[in-house]
TILOFI-535745 format. One record per residue (C-alpha): residue in one letter; x, y, z negated. Coordinates in pm, whole numbers, plus 32768, in hexadecimal, padded with zeros to 4 digits. Example, Ala and Ser with C-alpha at 12.3 -4.5 7.8 and 13.67 -1.06 7.14 Angstrom:
residues 2
A84CE7E3E7CF4/S85577F967D36/
This chain:
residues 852
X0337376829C7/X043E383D2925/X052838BF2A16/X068B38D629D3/X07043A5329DC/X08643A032A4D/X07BE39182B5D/X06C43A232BE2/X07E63B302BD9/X08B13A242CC7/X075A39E02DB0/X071F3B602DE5/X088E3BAC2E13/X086F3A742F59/X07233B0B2FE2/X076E3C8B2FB1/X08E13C34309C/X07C93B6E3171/X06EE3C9D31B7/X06BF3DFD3152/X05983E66307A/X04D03D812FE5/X03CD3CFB2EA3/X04E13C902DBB/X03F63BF52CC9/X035F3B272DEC/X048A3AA62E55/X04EB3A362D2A/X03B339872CDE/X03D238FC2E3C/X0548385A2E14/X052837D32CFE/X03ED37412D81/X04BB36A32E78/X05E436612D64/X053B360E2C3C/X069235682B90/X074F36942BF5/X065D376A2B43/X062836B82A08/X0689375928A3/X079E36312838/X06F23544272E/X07AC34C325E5/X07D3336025CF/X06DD32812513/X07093193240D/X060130AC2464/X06342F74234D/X06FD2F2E21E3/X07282E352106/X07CC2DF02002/X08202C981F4C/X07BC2CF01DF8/X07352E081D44/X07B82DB91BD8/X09252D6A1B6C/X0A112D2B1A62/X0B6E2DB01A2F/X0C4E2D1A1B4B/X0B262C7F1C03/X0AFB2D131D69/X09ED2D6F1E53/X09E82D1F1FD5/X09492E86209C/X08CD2E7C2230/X08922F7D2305/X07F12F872468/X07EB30B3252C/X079A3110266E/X07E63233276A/X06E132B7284F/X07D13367292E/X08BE32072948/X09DD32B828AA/X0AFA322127C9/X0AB531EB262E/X0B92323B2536/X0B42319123D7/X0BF1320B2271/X0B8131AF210B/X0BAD32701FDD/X0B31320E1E62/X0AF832BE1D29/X0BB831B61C59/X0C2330551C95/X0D022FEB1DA3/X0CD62FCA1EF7/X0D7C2EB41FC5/X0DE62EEC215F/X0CB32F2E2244/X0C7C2E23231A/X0BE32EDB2489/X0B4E2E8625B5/X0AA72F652700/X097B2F912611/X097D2F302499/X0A5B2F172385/X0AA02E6B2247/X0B822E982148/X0B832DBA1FDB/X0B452EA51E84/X0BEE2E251D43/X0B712E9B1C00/X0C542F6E1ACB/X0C9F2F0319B1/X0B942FE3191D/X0AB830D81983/X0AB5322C18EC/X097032941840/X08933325191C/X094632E31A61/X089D31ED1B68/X098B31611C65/X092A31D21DA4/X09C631471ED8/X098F322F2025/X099531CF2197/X09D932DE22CC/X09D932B223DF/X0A8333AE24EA/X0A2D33962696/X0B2A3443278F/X0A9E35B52761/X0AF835B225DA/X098735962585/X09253490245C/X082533E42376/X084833562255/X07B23256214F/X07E3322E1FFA/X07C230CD1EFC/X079231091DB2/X081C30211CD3/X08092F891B80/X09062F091AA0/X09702E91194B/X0A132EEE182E/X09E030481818/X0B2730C617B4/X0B52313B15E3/X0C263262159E/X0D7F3201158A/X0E0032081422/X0F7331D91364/X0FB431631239/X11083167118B/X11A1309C106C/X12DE31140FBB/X137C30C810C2/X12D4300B11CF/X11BD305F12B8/X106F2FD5134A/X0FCB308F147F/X0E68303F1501/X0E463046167F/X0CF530A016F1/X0CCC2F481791/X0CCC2EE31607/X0E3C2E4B1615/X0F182E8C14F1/X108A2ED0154D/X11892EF61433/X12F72F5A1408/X13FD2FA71300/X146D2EA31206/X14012D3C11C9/X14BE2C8F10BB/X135C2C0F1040/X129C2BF4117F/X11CA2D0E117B/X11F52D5E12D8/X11082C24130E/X12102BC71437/X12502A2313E0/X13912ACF1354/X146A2B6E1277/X15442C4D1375/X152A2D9C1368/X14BE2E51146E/X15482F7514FF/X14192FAD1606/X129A2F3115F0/X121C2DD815BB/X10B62D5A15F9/X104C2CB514D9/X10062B5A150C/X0E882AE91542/X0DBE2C1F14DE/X0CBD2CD415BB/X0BA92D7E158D/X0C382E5B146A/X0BB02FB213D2/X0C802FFF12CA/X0DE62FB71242/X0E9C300010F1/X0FE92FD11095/X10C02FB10F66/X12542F810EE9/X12582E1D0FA2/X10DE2D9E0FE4/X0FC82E0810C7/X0E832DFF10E2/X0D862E21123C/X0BDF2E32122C/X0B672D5E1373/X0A022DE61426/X09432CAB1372/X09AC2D571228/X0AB92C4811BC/X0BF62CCC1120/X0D552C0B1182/X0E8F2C3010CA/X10152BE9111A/X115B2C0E106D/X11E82C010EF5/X10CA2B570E0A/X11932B2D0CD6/X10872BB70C14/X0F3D2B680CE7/X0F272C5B0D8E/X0EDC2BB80EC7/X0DB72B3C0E1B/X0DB129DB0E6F/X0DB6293C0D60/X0F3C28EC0D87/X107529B10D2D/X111B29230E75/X117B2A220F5C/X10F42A6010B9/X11C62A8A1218/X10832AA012C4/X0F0B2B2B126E/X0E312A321184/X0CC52A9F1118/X0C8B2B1D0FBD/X0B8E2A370F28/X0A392A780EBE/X0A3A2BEA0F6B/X09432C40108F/X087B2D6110FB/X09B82E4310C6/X09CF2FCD1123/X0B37300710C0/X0C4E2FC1100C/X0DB230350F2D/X0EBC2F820EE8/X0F952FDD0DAB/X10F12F5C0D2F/X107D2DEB0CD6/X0F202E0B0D01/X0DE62E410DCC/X0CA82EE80DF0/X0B6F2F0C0EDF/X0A2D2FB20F16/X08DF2ED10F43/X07C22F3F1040/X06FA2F890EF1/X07EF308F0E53/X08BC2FAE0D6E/X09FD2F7B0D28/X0ACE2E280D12/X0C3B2E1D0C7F/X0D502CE40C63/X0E952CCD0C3E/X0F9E2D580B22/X0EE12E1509D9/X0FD42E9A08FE/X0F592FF40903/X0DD72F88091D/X0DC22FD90A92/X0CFA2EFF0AC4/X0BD42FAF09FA/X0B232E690960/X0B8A2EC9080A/X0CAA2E1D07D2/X0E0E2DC9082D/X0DD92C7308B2/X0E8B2C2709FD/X0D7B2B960B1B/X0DDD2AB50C46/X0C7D2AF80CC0/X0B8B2C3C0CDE/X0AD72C9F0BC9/X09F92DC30BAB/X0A552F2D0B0A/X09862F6809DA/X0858307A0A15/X08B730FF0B76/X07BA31480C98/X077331BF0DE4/X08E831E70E13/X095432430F46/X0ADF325B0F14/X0BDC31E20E41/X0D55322F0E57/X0E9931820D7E/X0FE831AD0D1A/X10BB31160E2D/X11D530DE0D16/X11C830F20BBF/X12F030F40ADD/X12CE308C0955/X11543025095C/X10DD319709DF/X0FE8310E0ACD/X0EC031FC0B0C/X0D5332060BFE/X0CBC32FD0C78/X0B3432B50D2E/X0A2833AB0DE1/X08E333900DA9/X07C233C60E8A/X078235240DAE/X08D035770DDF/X092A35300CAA/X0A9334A80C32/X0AE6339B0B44/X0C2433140AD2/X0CA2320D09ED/X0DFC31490994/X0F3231F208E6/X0F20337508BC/X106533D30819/X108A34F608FD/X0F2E359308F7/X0EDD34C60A4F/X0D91348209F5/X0D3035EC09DD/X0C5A35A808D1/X0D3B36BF0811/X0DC535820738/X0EF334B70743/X0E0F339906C9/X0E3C3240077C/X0CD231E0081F/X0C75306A0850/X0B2630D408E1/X0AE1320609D4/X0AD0334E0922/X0A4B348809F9/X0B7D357B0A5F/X0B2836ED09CA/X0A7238000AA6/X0A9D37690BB8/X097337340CEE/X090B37160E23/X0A3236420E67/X0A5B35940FD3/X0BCD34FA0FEF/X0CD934B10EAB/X0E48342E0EA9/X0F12338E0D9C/X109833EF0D5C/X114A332E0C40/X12D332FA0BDA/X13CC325F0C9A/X152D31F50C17/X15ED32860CFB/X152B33C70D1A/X155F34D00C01/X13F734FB0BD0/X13CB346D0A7D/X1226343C0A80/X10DF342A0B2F/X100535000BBA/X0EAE352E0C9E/X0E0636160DDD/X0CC336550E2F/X0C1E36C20F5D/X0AE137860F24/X09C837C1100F/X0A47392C1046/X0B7638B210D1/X0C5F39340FC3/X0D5C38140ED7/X0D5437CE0D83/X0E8C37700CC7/X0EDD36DA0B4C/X0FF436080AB8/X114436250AD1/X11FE37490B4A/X1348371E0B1E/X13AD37260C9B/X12C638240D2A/X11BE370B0D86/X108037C20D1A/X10D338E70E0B/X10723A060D13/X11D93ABA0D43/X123A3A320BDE/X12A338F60B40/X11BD38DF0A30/X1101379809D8/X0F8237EE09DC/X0E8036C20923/X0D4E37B009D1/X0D4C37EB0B41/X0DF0392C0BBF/X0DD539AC0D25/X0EF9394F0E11/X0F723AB80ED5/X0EF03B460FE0/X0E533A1610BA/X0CF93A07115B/X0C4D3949123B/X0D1737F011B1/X0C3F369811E5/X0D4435961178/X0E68357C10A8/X0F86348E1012/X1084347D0F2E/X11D733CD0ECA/X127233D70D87/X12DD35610DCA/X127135BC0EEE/X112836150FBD/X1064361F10FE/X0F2D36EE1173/X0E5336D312AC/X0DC137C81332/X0C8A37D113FA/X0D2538931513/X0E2937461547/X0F6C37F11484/X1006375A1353/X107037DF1234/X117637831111/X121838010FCA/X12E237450ECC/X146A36B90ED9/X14C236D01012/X15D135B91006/X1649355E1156/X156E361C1215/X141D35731178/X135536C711B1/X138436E51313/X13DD38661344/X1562383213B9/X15FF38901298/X163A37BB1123/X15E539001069/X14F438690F5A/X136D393C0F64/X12B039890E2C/X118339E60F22/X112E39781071/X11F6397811A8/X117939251311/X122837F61388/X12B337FF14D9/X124037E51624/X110C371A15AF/X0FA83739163D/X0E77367E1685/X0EC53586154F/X0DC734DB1495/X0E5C340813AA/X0F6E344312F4/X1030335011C3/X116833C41110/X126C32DD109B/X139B33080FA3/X14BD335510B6/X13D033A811E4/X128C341D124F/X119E33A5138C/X1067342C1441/X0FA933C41548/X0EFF3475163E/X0DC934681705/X0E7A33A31801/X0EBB3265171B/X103432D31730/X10E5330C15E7/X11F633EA1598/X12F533F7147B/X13FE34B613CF/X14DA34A112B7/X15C533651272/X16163296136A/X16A1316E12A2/X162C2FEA12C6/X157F307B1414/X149F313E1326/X1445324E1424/X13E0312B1533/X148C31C61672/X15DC30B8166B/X16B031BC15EA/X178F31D8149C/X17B6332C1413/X16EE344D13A3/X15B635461450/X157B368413C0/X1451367714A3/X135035791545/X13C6348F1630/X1307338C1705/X13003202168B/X12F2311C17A5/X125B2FEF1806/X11EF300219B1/X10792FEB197D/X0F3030231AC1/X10062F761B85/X0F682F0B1D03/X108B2E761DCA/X11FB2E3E1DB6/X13342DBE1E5E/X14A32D441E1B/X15A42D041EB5/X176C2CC31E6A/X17792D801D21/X16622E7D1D2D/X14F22E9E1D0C/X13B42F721D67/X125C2FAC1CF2/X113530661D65/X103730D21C5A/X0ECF31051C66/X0F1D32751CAF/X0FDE31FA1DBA/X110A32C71D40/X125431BC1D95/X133131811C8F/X149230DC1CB0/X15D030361BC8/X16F92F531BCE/X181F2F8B1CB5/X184630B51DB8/X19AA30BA1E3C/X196731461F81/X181D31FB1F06/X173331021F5E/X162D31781E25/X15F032811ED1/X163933881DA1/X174A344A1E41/X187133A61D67/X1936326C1D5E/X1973316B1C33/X189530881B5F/X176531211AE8/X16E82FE41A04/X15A930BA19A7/X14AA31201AB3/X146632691B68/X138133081C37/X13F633641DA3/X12EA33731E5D/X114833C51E71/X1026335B1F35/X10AE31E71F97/X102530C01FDB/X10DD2FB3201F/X123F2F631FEE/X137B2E76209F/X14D22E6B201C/X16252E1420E2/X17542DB520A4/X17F62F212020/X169E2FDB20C4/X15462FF12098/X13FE30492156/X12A030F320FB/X117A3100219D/X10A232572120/X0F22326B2126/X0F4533422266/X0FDB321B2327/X112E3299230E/X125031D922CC/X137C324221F9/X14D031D121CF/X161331DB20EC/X17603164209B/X188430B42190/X185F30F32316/X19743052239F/X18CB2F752488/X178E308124BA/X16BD2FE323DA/X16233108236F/X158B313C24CB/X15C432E224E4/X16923291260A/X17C232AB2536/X18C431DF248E/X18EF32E22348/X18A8327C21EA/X1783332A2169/X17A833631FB2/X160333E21FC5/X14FC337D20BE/X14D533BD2224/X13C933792346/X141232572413/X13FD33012579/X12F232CC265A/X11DF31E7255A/X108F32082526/X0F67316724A2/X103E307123D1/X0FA32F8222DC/X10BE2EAB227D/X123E2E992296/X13432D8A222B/X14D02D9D220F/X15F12CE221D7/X17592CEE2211/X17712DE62321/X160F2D7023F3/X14BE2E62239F/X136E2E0B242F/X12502ED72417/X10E42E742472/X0FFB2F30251C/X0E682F7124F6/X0E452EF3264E/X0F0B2D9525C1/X104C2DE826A4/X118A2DAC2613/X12BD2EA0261D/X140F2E8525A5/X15632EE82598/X16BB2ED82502/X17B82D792522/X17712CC92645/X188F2BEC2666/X17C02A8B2654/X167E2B472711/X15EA2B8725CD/X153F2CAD2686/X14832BAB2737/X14C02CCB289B/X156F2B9B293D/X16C02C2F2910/X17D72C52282E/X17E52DB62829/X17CE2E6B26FD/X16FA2F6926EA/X16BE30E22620/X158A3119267B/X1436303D267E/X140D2F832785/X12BD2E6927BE/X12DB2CEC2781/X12C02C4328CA/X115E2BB628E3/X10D82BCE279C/X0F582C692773/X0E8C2C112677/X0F5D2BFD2569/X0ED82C392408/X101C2BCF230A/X11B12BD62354/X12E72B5C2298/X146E2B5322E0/X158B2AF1222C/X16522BB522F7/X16DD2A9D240F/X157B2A0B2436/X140C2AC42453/X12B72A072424/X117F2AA1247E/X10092A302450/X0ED92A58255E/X0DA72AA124D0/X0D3D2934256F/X0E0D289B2456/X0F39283E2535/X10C6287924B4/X11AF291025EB/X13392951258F/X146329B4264B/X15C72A1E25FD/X16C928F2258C/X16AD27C42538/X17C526F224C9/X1709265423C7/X15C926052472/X152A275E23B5/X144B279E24CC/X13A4265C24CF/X136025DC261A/X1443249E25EE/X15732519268F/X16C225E925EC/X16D726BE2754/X16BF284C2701/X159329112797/X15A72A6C27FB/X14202A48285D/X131229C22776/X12B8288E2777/X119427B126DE/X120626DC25AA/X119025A425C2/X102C24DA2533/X0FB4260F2471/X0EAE26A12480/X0DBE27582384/X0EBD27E822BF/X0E66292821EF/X0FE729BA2163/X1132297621D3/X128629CB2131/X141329A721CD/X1536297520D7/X16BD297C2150/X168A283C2231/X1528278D21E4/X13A927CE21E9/X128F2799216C/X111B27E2218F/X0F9427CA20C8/X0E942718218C/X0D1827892157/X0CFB2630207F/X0DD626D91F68/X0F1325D91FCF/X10852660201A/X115225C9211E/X12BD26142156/X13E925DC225E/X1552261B22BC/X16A925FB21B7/X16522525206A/X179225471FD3/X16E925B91E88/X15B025041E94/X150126481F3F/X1401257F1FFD/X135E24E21EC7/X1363237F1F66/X143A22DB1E59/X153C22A21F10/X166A23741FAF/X165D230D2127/X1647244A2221/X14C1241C22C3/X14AF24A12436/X133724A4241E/X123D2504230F/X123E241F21D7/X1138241720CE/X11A524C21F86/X118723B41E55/X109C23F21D49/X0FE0253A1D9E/X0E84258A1E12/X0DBA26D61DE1/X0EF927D41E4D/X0E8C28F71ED6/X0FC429D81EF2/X113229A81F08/X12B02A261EE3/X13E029D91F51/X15622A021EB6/X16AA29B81F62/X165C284F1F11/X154228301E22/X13D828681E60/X12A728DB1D79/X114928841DB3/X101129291CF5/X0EE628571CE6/X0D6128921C98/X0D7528891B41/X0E65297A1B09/X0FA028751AE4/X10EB28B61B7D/X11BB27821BF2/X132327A81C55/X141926CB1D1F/X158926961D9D/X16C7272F1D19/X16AD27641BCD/X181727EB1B7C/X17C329361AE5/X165A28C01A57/X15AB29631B7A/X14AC28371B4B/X143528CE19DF/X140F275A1974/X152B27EE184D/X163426F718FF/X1722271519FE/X16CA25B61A91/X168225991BE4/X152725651C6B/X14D124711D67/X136224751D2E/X12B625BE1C96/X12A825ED1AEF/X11D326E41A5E/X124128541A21/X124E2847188A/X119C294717F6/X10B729D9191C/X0F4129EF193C/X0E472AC31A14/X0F3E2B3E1B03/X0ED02BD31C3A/X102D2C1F1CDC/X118B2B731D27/X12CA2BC31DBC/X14322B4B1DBF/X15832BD71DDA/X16A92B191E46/X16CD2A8F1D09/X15C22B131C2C/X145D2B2F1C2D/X13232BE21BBC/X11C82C041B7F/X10A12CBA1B46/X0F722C8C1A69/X0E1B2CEB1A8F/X0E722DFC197C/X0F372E991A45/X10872E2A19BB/X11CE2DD01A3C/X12912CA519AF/X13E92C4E1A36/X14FE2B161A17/X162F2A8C1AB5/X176A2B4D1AEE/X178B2CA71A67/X18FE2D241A9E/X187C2E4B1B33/X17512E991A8A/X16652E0B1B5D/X15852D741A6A/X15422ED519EB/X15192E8E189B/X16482F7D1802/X172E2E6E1800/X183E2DE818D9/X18152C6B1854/X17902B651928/X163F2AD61898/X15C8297918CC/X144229E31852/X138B2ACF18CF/X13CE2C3A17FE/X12E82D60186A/X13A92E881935/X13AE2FB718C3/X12E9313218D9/X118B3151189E/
């Protein structure tokens, strides 16, 4: 036996007062003979069994993990989680095991596994520890941008397209012609790995190698077989086993698997390289090219000077189409209607095409390279600067562009260029019109400048008024004109350097309430937007913010009040902001609070819910707390007595979910039964009277219920069989019965079966069902149904316009929702900017909120 040193230092301290000299190393041995348990060394705890529900996953799936430990020395266990990527939901703990539910990210980055790790911690801070590994699909692409004259196409790493900027023609592949100031997914595409875009089309490559098209098609270049234009993506025809593709002004191109090229569209110039200057509304092959491995086009062309540019597998570079500026670099100005090789020039690994644009002074084409060696090549027009030599003079042979190394990508606008680096920095020469090369200044550059600020980019795509990168992150950045929301960030006027687009993306859980919002990302940083007149987003100001901002790290979960709002951090913390006048912030206080502060005396919290003065936070041990307005005995302490500080919920244990709407709490036992307390003038809490409760009570003939959710004076709750069931004021058709009459006891929700979550507004409720479906119901007067109506509901309609979400909330008159992507889509009243989308405009469809 090993014997404890700070024990046998106690035992020899007792004998030696006992008697004088003795054998200390035989007494020793013969206490802790006699006290073996006050002898021992202390022992770790022991995970003794795990399991998990599944070992494979795709994106937005989720995984159910166990742990059971024991303690040899009977002390108390601790359990925490932590994961590598994904999202973890609340812990769900008992004496000895622990179990908490895993969803899968959108993608996972190449050569991460998702790891999901258990500890568990005894009374003397010792711990073990066990790990589950993972698997999930799709492996995450590298995030790429593409840029038309004037609009722009980013690919996600999930392999959504999201576009902004113009859309007279469609090509922002919205259903639409707005314009639009901030990102927009493209409608039904997934699985993409590559993009190209032109003037007013685009173009994306899908993992099955099919190429889809969108926008303007009045010459075929959709390819079709129409000239009709395209709001949304339709496939090319005849094209599979694609690698990439380029989109120039009025027509099309694309790589095969086996090194070919394919062309349609618009051939005035012979870009199309079949040896002619016959238009195609379908793909037809370019005339003696192979193993081709990249092919670039003029994004506008004006007067029929259309040009191509494709790499070979050699490295090699052949060109074809109109030449009138030497842009073939074949040291001619000789038209080619078939690829001609450009001059001494090899071991090429990246190329960009730049041609004229009315409203930019260049008056021609021109070309890059990239060679192998990291240095640019540069021919064509030079009447702005564009071939970065420090002159303006027109070259029809390659020439070296000044001083830049180390470049593996590059793009070009009509007079105006962009380098990348393979340290992550960007750099651009040319007109610098409105800003367009990024280095805070409009001083034009005949050789290249570092743009600002910019790092860990790898893709960049210049336009004619603006540029945009994005960076390792999937997160893209632009500068230059901000015009017809070219920039992407909601704003109007011009960047000299990069600024962030939005779009609120790796989203896990959210919450609304009055006329602001909240989300938690996947980082579990907190972001916030809409109205904060008594500083209740938590940024240290007051005012609307209609585009979100971070406030706050390490969260996860989040409630939202009337004018306040709670967080509960990964510690077990809890954090609150904004009015106090009734204590509601619980720091013992009634003193508005414009950034965060600890709720006083909390610990081990897993969940929290506000409203309208009343805050409730639940406990690991499944006690409830709360605090604030008690004027009804929404405190459920038996009193009226408002409180500042937390105080417990008269006989509650056991509790696993809460809700309040502020004059009424609900709270549900992990035995499937529904207790409330607080008033109940309406019959809200559902035991079949309208007498107020400052204790809970049971609501009546429910039982297995599995969510629960309180607006202003009804409720409502899921059962395990998937149905909803609702009771208290109907004035709006909020119980979903068909009818208007007030219900004093649960009634059956008409029409819906496989719900698994749901939201409540002021008077409206949401409910998300298996299949990814949202289904709204009750007042309807600022469209917070998203049915695109203002009619009022009295049985649920479908959310238009929403699929695989995994998250809802609700606001008092707007709602929200997440996907499994990650992304937040709002609707319903937006005075204040709560729908976070840049606007101020209510919406009566979802839109997706802003900041990426």
């Amino acid at each position: 036996m090993k014997i404890s040193t700070r024990l046998v230092l106690f035992a020899t301290v007792v004998l030696g007062g006992a008697v004088g000299c003795i054998d200390f190393d035989k007494s020793a041995v013969e206490f802790c003979a006699r006290n073996p348990t006050r002898c021992a060394e202390p022992i770790a705890p022991e995970i003794v069994r795990s399991t998990q529900s599944a070992a494979s996953v795709r994106a937005g799936e989720t995984v159910t993990l166990h742990v059971t430990a024991v303690d040899a020395q009977n002390l108390t266990l601790h359990f925490s989680w932590t994961s590598n990527i994904g999202t973890l939901g609340s812990p769900a703990d008992t004496a000895t095991e622990s179990e908490v539910v895993w969803t899968a990210p959108s993608c996972v980055p190449s050569g991460v596994t998702p790891t999901v790790t258990a500890t568990v911690q005894n009374a003397l801070g010792l711990s073990a520890s066990a790990s589950f590994v993972l698997s999930s699909s799709p492996t995450c692409i590298a995030p790429a941008v593409a840029v038309g004259t004037q609009h722009t196409l980013l690919l996600r790493p999930d392999g959504t397209v999201w576009a902004w900027g113009p859309n007279d023609y469609g090509q922002l592949g919205d259903g639409t012609t707005t314009n639009r100031p901030v990102p927009v997914q493209v409608g039904g595409l997934s699985g993409i790995r590559a993009v190209a875009a032109s003037s007013d089309h685009s173009l994306a490559v899908r993992d099955d190698g099919t190429v889809w098209a969108w926008g303007i098609n009045s010459s075929g270049q959709l390819g079709d077989g129409t000239t009709n234009d395209r709001l949304t993506p339709v496939q090319v025809a005849g094209l599979s086993s694609i690698k990439r593709v380029a989109a120039g002004d009025g027509y099309s191109l694309a790589v095969h698997g086996d090194g070919t090229v394919w062309a349609w569209g618009i051939n005035s110039s012979g870009q199309l390289g079949d040896g002619t200057t016959t238009d195609r509304l379908t793909p037809g092959r370019v005339k003696g090219l192979s193993e081709v491995v990249e092919v670039s086009a003029a994004k506008y062309s004006l007067l029929g000077s259309a040009h191509v540019l494709a790499v070979r597998g050699d490295g090699t570079v052949w060109a074809w189409g109109n030449n009138g500026s030497g842009q073939l670099g074949d040291g001619t100005t000789t038209d080619r209607l078939t690829p001609v090789q450009v001059s001494e020039l090899d071991g090429v690994k990246a190329i960009a095409v730049g041609n004229s644009f009315p409203l930019s002074n260049s008056n021609g084409s021109y070309s890059l390279a990239v060679r192998g060696d990291g240095t640019v090549w540069a021919w064509g027009s030079n009447s702005t600067g564009q071939l970065g030599d420090g002159t303006t003079i027109s070259r029809s042979r390659p020439a070296q562009v000044n001083a830049l190394s180390g470049i593996t990508a590059v793009s070009a606008s009509s007079d105006h260029a962009l380098a990348m680096r393979d340290d992550g920095t960007v750099w651009s020469w040319g007109k610098n019109t409105n800003g367009k090369l990024g280095d805070e200044t409009t001083a034009h550059r005949l050789i290249p400048v570092q743009v600002h600020g910019l790092s860990g980019v790898r893709s960049v795509a210049a336009g004619e008024s603006h540029s945009v990168s994005v960076r390792e992150d999937g997160k893209a950045w632009a500068w230059g004109y901000r015009g017809m929301g070219l920039l992407g960030d909601g704003a109007m006027f011009l960047s000299f350097v990069p600024v962030q687009t939005m779009g609120l993306t790796a989203t896990a859980q959210i919450a609304s309430h009055g006329n602001r919002s909240l989300a938690v990302k996947e980082d579990n940083t907190l972001w916030v937007w809409g109205s904060s007149s008594l500083g209740d987003l938590g940024d240290g100001s007051t005012g609307a913010h209609p585009v979100p901002s971070s406030i706050l790290d390490d969260v996860k979960a989040v409630a939202a009040g009337n004018d306040y709002s709670l967080a509960v951090r990964n510690n077990g913390s809890l954090w609150a902001w904004g009015s106090n006048s009734i204590g509601q912030l619980g720091d013992g206080s009634t003193t508005n609070r414009l950034t965060p502060v600890p709720v006083n005396g909390l610990e081990n919290v897993v969940g929290a819910a506000a409203s309208f003065s009343v805050s409730l936070a639940l406990r690991s041990d499944g006690t409830v707390w709360a605090w604030g307005l008690n004027s009804v005995g929404q405190l459920g302490d038996g009193s009226t007595i408002n409180r500042s500080t937390p105080g417990p919920v008269g006989g509650l244990v056991h509790i696993v979910g809460v809700a309040t709407s502020g004059g009424h709490s609900l709270a549900l036992r992990n035995d499937g039964t529904v207790w409330a307390w607080g008033g109940n003038h309406d019959g809200q809490l559902g035991d079949g009277t309208t007498t107020n409760q400052p204790k809970p009570v049971q609501v009546s003939g429910l039982s297995g219920v599995k969510a629960v959710a309180a607006a202003i004076v009804s409720s409502a709750v899921v059962r395990d069989n998937g149905t909803v069931w609702a009771w208290g004021d109907n004035y709006s058709g909020q119980l979903g019965d068909g009818t208007t009459t007030d219900r004093l006891t649960p009634v059956l929700v008409s029409g819906l079966s496989g719900v698994k979550a749901l939201a409540s507004g002021n008077h409206h409720f949401l409910a998300l069902r298996n299949d990814g479906t949202v289904w709204a119901w009750g007042d309807n007067y600022y469209s917070q149904l998203g049915d695109g109506t203002r009619t009022q509901r009295s049985t649920p309609v479908q959310v238009r316009g929403l699929s695989d979400v995994k998250l809802i909330a609700a606001g008092e008159n707007h709602s929200m929702a997440v996907r499994k992507d990650g992304t937040v889509w709002t609707w319903g009243l937006n005075t204040s900017g709560q729908l976070g989308n840049g606007l101020l405009d209510f919406s009566a469809l979802p839109v997706p909120c802003t900041r990426p």
